[in-house]
C-alpha positions in Angstrom: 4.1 29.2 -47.8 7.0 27.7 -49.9 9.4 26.0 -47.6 13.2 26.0 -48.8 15.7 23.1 -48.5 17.5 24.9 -45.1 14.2 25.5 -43.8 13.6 21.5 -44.6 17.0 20.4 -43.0 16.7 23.2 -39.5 13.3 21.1 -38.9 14.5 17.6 -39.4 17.8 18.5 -37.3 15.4 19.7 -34.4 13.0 16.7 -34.5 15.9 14.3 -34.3 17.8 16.5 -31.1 14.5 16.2 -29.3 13.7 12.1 -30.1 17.2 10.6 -30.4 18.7 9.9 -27.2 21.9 8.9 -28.9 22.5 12.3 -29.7 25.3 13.9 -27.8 24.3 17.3 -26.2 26.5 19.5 -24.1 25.6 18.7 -20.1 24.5 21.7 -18.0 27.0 22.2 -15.4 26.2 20.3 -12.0 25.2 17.7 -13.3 26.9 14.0 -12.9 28.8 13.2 -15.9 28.6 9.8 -15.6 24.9 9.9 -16.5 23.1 9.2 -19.2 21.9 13.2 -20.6 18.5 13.0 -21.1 17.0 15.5 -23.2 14.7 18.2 -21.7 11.2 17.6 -22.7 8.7 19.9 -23.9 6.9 21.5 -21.0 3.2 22.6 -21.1 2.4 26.6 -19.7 2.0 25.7 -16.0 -1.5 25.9 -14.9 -2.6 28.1 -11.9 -4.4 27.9 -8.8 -7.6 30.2 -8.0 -5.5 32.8 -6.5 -3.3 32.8 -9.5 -0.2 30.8 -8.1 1.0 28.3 -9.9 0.3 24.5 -9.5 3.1 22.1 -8.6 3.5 19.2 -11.1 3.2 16.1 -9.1 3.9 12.7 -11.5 2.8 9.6 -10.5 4.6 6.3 -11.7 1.7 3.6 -11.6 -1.4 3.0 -11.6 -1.7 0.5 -9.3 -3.6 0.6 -5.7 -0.8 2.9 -4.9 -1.0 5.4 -7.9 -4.6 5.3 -8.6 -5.6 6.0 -5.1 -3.2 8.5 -4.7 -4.1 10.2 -7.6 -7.6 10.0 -6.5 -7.1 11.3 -3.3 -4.9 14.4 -4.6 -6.6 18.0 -4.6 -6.6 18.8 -8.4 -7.0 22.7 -7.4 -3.8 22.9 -5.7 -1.8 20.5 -8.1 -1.2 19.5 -12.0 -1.8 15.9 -11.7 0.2 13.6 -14.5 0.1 9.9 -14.8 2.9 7.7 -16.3 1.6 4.0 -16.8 1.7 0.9 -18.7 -2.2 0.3 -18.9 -4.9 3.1 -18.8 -7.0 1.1 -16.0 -6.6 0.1 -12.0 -7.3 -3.5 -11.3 -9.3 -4.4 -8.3 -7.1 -7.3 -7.6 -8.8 -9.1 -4.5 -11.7 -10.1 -7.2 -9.3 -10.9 -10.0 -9.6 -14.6 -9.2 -13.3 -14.7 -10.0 -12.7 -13.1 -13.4 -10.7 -16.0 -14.2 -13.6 -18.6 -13.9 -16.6 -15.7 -15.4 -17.8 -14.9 -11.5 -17.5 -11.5 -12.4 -16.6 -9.8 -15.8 -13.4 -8.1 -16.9 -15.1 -4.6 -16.9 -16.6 -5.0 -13.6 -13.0 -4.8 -11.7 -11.4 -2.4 -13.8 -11.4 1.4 -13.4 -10.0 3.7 -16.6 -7.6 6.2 -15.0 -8.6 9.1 -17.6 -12.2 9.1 -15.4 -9.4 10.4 -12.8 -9.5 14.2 -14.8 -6.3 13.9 -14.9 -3.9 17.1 -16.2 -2.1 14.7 -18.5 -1.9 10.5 -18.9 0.7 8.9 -21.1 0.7 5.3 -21.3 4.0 4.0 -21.0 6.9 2.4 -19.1 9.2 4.8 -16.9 12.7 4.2 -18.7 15.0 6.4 -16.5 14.7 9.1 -13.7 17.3 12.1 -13.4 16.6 13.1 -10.2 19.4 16.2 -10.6 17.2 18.4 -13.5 14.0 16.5 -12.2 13.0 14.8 -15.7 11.8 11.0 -16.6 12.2 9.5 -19.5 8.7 7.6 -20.8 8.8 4.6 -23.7 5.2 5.0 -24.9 3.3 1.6 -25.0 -0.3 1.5 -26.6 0.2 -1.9 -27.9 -3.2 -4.4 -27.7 -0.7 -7.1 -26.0 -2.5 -9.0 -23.1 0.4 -10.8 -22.3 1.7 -11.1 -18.2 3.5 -8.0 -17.1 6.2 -10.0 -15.4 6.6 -11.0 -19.3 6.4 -7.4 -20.3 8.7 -6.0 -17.7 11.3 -8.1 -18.8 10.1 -7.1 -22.9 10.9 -3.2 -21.5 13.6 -3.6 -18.9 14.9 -0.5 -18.6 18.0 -0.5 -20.8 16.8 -3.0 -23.5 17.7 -1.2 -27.1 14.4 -2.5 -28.7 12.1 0.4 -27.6 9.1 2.5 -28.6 8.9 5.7 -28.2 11.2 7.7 -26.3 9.7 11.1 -24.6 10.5 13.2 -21.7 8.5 14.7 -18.4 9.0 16.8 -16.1 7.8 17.2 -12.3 8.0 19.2 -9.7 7.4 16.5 -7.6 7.7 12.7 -8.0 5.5 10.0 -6.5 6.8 6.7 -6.8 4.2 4.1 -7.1 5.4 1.3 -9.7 4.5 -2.2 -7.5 6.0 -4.8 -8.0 5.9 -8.5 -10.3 5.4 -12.3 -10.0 8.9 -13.8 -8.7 10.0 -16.6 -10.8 12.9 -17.5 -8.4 14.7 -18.6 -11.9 13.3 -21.7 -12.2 13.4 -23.2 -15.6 10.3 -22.5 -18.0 7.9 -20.8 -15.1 8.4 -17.1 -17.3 7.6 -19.0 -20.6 4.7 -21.2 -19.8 3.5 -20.5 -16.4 0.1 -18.4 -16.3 0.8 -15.5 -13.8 -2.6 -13.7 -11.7 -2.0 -9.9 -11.4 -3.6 -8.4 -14.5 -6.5 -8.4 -16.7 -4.8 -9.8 -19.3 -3.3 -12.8 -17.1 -6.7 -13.0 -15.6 -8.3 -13.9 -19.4 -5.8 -15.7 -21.1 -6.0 -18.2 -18.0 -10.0 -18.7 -18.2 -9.7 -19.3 -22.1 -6.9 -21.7 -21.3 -9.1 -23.6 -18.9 -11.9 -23.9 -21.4 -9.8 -24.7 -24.1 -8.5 -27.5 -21.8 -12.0 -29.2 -21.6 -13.2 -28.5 -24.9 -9.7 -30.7 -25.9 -10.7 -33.2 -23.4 -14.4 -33.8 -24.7 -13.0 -34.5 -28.3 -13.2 -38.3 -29.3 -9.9 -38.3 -30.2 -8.1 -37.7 -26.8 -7.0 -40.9 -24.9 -8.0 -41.5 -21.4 -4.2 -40.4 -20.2 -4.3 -37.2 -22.0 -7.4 -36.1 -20.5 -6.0 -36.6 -17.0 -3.3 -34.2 -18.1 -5.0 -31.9 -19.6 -7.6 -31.6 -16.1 -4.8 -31.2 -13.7 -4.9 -28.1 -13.2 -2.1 -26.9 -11.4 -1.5 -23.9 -8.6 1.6 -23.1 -7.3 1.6 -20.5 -3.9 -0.4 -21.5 -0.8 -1.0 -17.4 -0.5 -4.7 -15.7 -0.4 -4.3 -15.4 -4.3 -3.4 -18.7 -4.8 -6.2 -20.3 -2.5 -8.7 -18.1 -3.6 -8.0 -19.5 -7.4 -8.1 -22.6 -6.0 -11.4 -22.3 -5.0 -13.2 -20.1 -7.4 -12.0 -22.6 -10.0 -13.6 -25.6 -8.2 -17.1 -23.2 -7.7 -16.9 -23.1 -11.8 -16.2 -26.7 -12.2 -18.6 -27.8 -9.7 -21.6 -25.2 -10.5 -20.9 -25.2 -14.2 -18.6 -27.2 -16.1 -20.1 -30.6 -14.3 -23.8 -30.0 -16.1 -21.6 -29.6 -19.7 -18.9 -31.8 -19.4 -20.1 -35.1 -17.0 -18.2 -37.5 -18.5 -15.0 -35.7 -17.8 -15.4 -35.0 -14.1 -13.3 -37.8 -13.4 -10.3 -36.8 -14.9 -10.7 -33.4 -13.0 -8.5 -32.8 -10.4 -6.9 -29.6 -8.5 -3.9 -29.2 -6.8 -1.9 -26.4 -4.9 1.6 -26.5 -4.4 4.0 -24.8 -1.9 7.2 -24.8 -0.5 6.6 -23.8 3.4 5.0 -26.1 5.7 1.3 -24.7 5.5 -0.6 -22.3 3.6 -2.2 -19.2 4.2 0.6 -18.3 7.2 -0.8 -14.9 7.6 -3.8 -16.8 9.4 -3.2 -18.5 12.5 -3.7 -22.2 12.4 -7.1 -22.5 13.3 -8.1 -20.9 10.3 -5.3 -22.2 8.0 -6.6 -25.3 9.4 -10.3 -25.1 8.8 -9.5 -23.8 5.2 -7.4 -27.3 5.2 -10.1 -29.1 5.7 -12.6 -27.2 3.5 -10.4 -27.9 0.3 -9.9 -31.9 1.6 -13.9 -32.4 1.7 -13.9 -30.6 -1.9 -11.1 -32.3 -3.2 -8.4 -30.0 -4.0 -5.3 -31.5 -2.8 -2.7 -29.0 -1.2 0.9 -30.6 -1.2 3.1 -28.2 1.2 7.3 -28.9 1.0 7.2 -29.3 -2.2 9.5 -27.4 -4.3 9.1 -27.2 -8.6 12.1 -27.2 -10.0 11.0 -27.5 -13.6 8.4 -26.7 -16.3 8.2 -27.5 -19.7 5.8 -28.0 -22.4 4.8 -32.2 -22.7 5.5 -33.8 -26.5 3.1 -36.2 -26.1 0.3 -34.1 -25.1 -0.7 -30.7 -27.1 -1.2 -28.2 -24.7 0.0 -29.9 -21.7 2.8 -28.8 -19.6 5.2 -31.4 -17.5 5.9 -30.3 -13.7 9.4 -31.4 -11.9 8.8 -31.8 -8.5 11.9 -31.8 -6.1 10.5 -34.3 -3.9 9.1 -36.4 -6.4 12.5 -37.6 -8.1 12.5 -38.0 -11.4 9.0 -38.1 -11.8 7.1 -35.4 -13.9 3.5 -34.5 -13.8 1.6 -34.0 -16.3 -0.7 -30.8 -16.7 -3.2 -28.9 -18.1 -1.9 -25.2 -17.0 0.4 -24.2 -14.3 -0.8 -20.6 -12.7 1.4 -19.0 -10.6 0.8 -17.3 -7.0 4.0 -17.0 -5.1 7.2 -14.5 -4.4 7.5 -11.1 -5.8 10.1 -9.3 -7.4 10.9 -5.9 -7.9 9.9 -3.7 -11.0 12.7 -3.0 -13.4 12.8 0.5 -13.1 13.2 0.2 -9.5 16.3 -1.7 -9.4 17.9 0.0 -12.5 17.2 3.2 -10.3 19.1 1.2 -7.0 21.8 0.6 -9.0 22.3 4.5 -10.2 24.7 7.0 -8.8 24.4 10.6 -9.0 25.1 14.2 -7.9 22.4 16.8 -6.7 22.9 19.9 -7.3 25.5 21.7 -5.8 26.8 19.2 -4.1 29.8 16.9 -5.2 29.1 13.8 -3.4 27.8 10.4 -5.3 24.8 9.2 -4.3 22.7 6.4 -4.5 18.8 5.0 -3.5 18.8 3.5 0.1 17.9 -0.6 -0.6 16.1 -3.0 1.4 18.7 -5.7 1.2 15.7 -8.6 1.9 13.1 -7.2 -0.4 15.1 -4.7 -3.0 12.6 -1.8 -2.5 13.3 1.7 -1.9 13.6 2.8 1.4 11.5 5.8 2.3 11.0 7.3 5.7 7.9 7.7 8.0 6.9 10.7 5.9 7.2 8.6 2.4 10.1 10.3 1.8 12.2 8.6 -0.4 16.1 8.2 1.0 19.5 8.5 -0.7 22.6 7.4 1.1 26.2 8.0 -0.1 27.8 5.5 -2.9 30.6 4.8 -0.4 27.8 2.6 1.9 28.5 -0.9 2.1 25.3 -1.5 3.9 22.2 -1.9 1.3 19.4 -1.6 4.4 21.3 1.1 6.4 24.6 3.4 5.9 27.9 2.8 7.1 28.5 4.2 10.7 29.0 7.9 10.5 26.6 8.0 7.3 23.3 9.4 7.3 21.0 9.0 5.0 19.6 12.2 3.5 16.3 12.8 1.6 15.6 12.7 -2.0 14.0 16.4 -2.9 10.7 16.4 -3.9 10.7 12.6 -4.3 8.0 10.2 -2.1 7.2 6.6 -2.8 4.1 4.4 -1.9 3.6 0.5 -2.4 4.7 -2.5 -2.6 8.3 -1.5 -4.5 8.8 0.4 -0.9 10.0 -0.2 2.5 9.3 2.0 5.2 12.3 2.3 7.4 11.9 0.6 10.6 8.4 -0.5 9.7 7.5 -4.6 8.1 4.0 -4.3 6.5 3.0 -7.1 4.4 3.1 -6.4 0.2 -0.9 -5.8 0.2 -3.0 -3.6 -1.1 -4.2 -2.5 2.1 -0.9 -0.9 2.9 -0.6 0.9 -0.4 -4.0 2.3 -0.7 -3.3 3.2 3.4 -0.6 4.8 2.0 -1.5 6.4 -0.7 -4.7 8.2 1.4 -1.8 9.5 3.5 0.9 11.0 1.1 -2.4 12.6 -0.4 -3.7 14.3 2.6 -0.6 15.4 3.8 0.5 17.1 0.2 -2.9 18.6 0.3 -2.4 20.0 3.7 1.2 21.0 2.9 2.8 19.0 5.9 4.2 16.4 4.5 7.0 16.5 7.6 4.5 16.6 10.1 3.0 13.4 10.6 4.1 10.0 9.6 2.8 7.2 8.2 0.7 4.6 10.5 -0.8 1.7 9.2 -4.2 0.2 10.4 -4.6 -3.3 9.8 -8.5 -3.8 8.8 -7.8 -8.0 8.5 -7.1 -10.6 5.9 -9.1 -12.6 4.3 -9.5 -15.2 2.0 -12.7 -17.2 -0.1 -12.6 -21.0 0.6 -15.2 -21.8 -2.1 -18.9 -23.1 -1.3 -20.0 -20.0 -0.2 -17.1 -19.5 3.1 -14.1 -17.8 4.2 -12.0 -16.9 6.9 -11.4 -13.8 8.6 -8.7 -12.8 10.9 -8.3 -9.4 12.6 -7.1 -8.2 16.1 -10.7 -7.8 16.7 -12.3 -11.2 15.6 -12.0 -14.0 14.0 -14.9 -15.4 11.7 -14.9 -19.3 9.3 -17.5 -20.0 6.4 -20.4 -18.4 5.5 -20.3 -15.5 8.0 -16.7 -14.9 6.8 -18.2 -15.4 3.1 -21.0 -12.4 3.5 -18.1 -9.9 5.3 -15.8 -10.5 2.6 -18.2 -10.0 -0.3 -19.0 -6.7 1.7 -15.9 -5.4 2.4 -14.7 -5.7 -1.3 -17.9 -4.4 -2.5 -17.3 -1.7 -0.8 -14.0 -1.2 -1.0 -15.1 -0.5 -5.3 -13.7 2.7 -6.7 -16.5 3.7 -8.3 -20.3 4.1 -8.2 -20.5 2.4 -11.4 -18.3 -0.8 -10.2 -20.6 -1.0 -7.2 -23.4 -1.4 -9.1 -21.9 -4.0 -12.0 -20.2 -6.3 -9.2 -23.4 -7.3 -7.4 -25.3 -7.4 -10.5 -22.7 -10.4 -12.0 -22.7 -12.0 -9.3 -26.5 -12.1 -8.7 -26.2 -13.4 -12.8 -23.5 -16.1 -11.9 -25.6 -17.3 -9.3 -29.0 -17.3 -11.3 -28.1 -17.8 -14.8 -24.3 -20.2 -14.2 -21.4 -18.3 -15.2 -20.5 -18.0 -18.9 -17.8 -20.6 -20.3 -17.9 -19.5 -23.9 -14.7 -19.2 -25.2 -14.3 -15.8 -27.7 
C-alpha cells in the first residue's frame, strides 16, 4: 500500500499526542485543573471471568515483600493482575547479608516476578498517579544499572525532566506497595560513597568491594598504614541488618579469607557504629547483651553514641574513604568501605503523591493523602484503605477538628511506605508480607470492609556469627546455636519458591564444605 504525505503526517501527529506529555489536551470536565493532564493510555480488551464477567484490573506498585506477596496471594480467575516495578525480581532480604560475603548466591534469594503469570509486567518507576480518571503514569527502566536504589530513586524522582520512557496504565483498583529507601539523614558524602544493603545490586557491588580491598592490601606496594585503611571495614546501624553484616563478614574473613590472605589478618578489623545507646533495641537486653559479648570475643568493635558527620573519599589512599566522627573531634578514620544499615526514608513517589491536591469526581472539595507526620507514609485504615483528608487540614497525622478523613476509591496500600491508623508496627517484612496475605484474601472474598487488619508477631531475630543467634518472641526466648538452627529454619522456609528451597540449603551445605567463593568477576 503506498502511503501519502497526510497519511505520513496524521501518524506522526498521533504518536507524538500519545508520548509527549508536554502536549496540551483539552481536560475532561471534573477534573482538577491544577493537575498535571495525563494522557489516557491504551487499554487492552478486558479479560473475563468463567462466568463471563469481566475481571477488575488490580495494579500493584512494587515488587517488594508487599507487592510480590500480594500478587502472589491474589486469585488470578477473579482478577487481571498487572505489575509496575523497577526490577523484574523479589529479594529475600533477611539472607541478603550472606550474599554479600558468597554464603549464598545472588540467584538463590531472588524470585523473577513474570514466574507470578502475571496479566501484564512493565518494568519501571511509577511517575505520577491521577487518582480522579484512575491512570498512572510509568517511566520504563530496563537499564543493566546495579547501582543502590536510594541512588536511583533520587536518578528518577518523580518530576526530574531526564526521563525514559513515558507510558500510561490504568486500574480499576490500585494497590500501593512501593517500600521504602536507605535514610541518609543528609549527611555529607553517605549517598555518594556509602555502600547501602537492600538490593541485589548493593548486595554485589559491596562483596567485590571487599575483595578488591584485600587483593589491594596483598600488593607489595601498599604501606603498612594503607592496609590498615583499606581492612577497616566500616558498618554504620546497630539494626538486625547491620549486625547480621557484621557477622557474616567476620564468618568470611575468619573461615575464608584468613587461609588466602595470613599475613594481612592483622590489619583486619570490623567495626559498627550507632547513634543510640545499644544495638539491636528490638531485643531486650539480655539478648542485646549476649550478642554484645559474642562480637567482643570475635572482635568486632561496636561503638554506640557515636554520630558520623562526614564521609569522603581519602587522597592518600586509593579506594579508601575518611569517616568524621562527632565524638572524635577532628579526627578522621580511615576506611576501606563504609556500608550503611540505618533510618529509612520514604519512596519518591510517595511523597510527591503527599504533597498533591485534587478533586474526585463530582465533588468540588481539594483533597490531599492523609500523612504520618513521624514516618511520612500514607495513612490507610484497618481495612488497608488508603485515606484522603481535606487540603484545608493543618494536622499531617490526623484532620483538623470537624474533618473527617474519607477514603480513597479503589485505592489500598501495604508496606513499609504505610501507616496503619492507630496501629505502630515495626518497618519489617513480616508486617508487609502479613499484610499483603490479608488485602489478598479479603479482595478474593470481596469483603474488603469486613475484617481488618491484625498483625501477628512471629519474633525477631538476628545471626551473631559462629554458628548463633538470638530469638525473641512472646513465647520464648532462645541465644546461640539453638537460635542459629530456628533461624536458618524459619527463613528456609519462609522461601517463595520450591526452587529457592532447594538452592538455599544446597549453598550453604557448599559454603560449609567447599569455603565460600572470593573470586572477584
Amino acid at each position: 500500500m503506498t502511503t501519502t504525505p497526510s497519511m505520513c503526517t496524521t501518524v506522526r501527529a498521533s504518536h507524538r499526542l500519545l508520548t509527549k506529555s508536554s502536549v496540551v489536551l483539552p481536560k475532561p470536565p471534573g477534573i482538577d485543573h491544577n493537575l498535571q493532564y495525563i494522557p489516557r493510555g491504551i487499554r487492552q480488551a478486558s479479560t473475563t471471568t468463567q462466568n463471563g464477567r469481566k475481571k477488575e484490573r488490580v495494579v500493584i506498585l512494587g515488587s517488594g515483600w508487599a507487592g510480590y506477596g500480594f500478587a502472589r496471594s491474589l486469585d488470578p480467575k477473579k482478577y487481571e493482575r498487572i505489575m509496575i516495578s523497577p526490577r523484574s525480581y523479589f529479594v529475600f532480604t533477611p539472607l541478603l547479608a550472606g550474599t554479600a560475603v558468597g554464603t549464598l548466591e545472588f540467584r538463590a534469594v531472588t524470585e523473577p516476578v513474570r514466574r507470578l503469570g502475571l496479566d501484564q509486567f512493565h518494568q519501571g518507576w511509577a511517575d505520577d498517579i491521577d487518582f480522579a480518571r484512575k491512570v498512572i503514569r510509568v517511566e520504563a527502566n530496563t537499564s543493566d544499572d546495579i547501582a543502590s536504589r536510594t541512588r536511583l530513586a533520587i536518578k528518577h524522582r518523580p518530576g526530574n525532566a531526564d526521563k525514559g520512557a513515558l507510558f500510561d496504565v490504568e486500574y480499576d483498583k490500585l494497590v500501593i506497595a512501593v517500600g521504602s529507601y536507605s535514610q541518609t539523614f543528609g549527611i555529607e558524602g553517605v549517598r555518594e560513597h556509602a555502600n547501602f544493603l537492600r538490593d541485589i545490586g548493593d548486595a554485589r557491588k559491596i562483596r567485590m568491594k571487599v575483595l578488591q580491598n584485600f587483593e589491594k592490601a596483598a600488593l607489595p606496594i601498599t604501606s603498612d598504614e594503607d592496609r590498615k585503611k583499606l581492612l577497616h571495614f566500616a558498618i554504620v546501624g546497630g539494626g538486625p541488618t547491620g549486625i547480621e553484616y557484621a557477622a557474616e563478614l567476620h564468618d568470611l574473613i575468619q573461615d575464608d579469607l584468613t587461609k588466602t590472605y595470613p599475613d594481612l589478618m592483622k590489619f583486619v578489623s570490623i567495626t559498627v557504629y550507632d547513634v543510640a545507646p545499644k544495638v539491636l533495641p528490638m531485643f531486650d537486653k539480655t539478648l542485646a547483651d549476649y550478642a554484645m559479648d559474642r562480637f567482643n570475643r570475635e572482635g568486632i568493635k561496636v561503638k554506640t553514641e557515636h554520630h558520623l558527620t562526614r564521609v569522603r573519599p581519602d587522597e592518600d589512599c586509593e579506594g579508601c574513604l575518611k569517616l568524621k566522627i562527632k565524638e572524635c573531634g577532628e579526627k578522621e578514620i580511615g576506611a576501606g568501605i563504609v556500608v550503611w544499615s540505618t533510618g529509612l526514608m520514604q519512596n519518591p513517589l510517595i511523597q510527591k503523591m503527599e504533597s498533591k491536591i485534587f478533586k474526585m469526581p463530582g465533588s468540588d472539595v481539594d483533597m490531599q493523602l492523609q500523612k504520618d507526620s513521624k514516618t511520612g507514609g500514607i495513612i490507610t485504615d484497618a481495612n488497608l484503605r488508603v485515606n484522603m483528608i481535606p487540603h484545608a487540614a493543618t494536622s499531617d497525622s490526623a484532620p483538623t477538628q470537624g474533618q473527617k478523613a474519607a477514603l480513597l476509591p479503589d485505592v489500598y496500600g501495604v508496606g513499609d511506605c504505610t501507616v496503619i491508623s492507630g496501629m505502630s508496627l515495626p518497618a519489617t517484612a513480616q508486617v508487609a508480607s502479613q499484610q499483603a496475605a490479608h488485602l489478598a484474601r479479603r479482595l478474593n472474598k470481596g469483603d474488603v470492609d469486613q475484617k481488618p487488619f491484625k498483625f501477628r508477631n512471629w519474633g525477631t531475630m538476628t545471626y551473631l556469627g559462629s554458628w548463633t543467634a538470638i530469638h525473641q518472641s512472646s513465647a520464648d526466648e532462645l541465644k546461640g546455636w539453638m537460635a542459629w538452627v530456628l533461624w536458618r529454619t524459619a527463613y528456609l522456609t519462609r522461601s517463595m519458591s520450591i526452587r529457592n528451597k532447594i538452592t538455599v540449603p544446597f549453598y550453604w551445605a557448599m559454603s560449609w564444605i567447599f569455603g565460600r567463593d572470593i573470586s572477584r568477576f
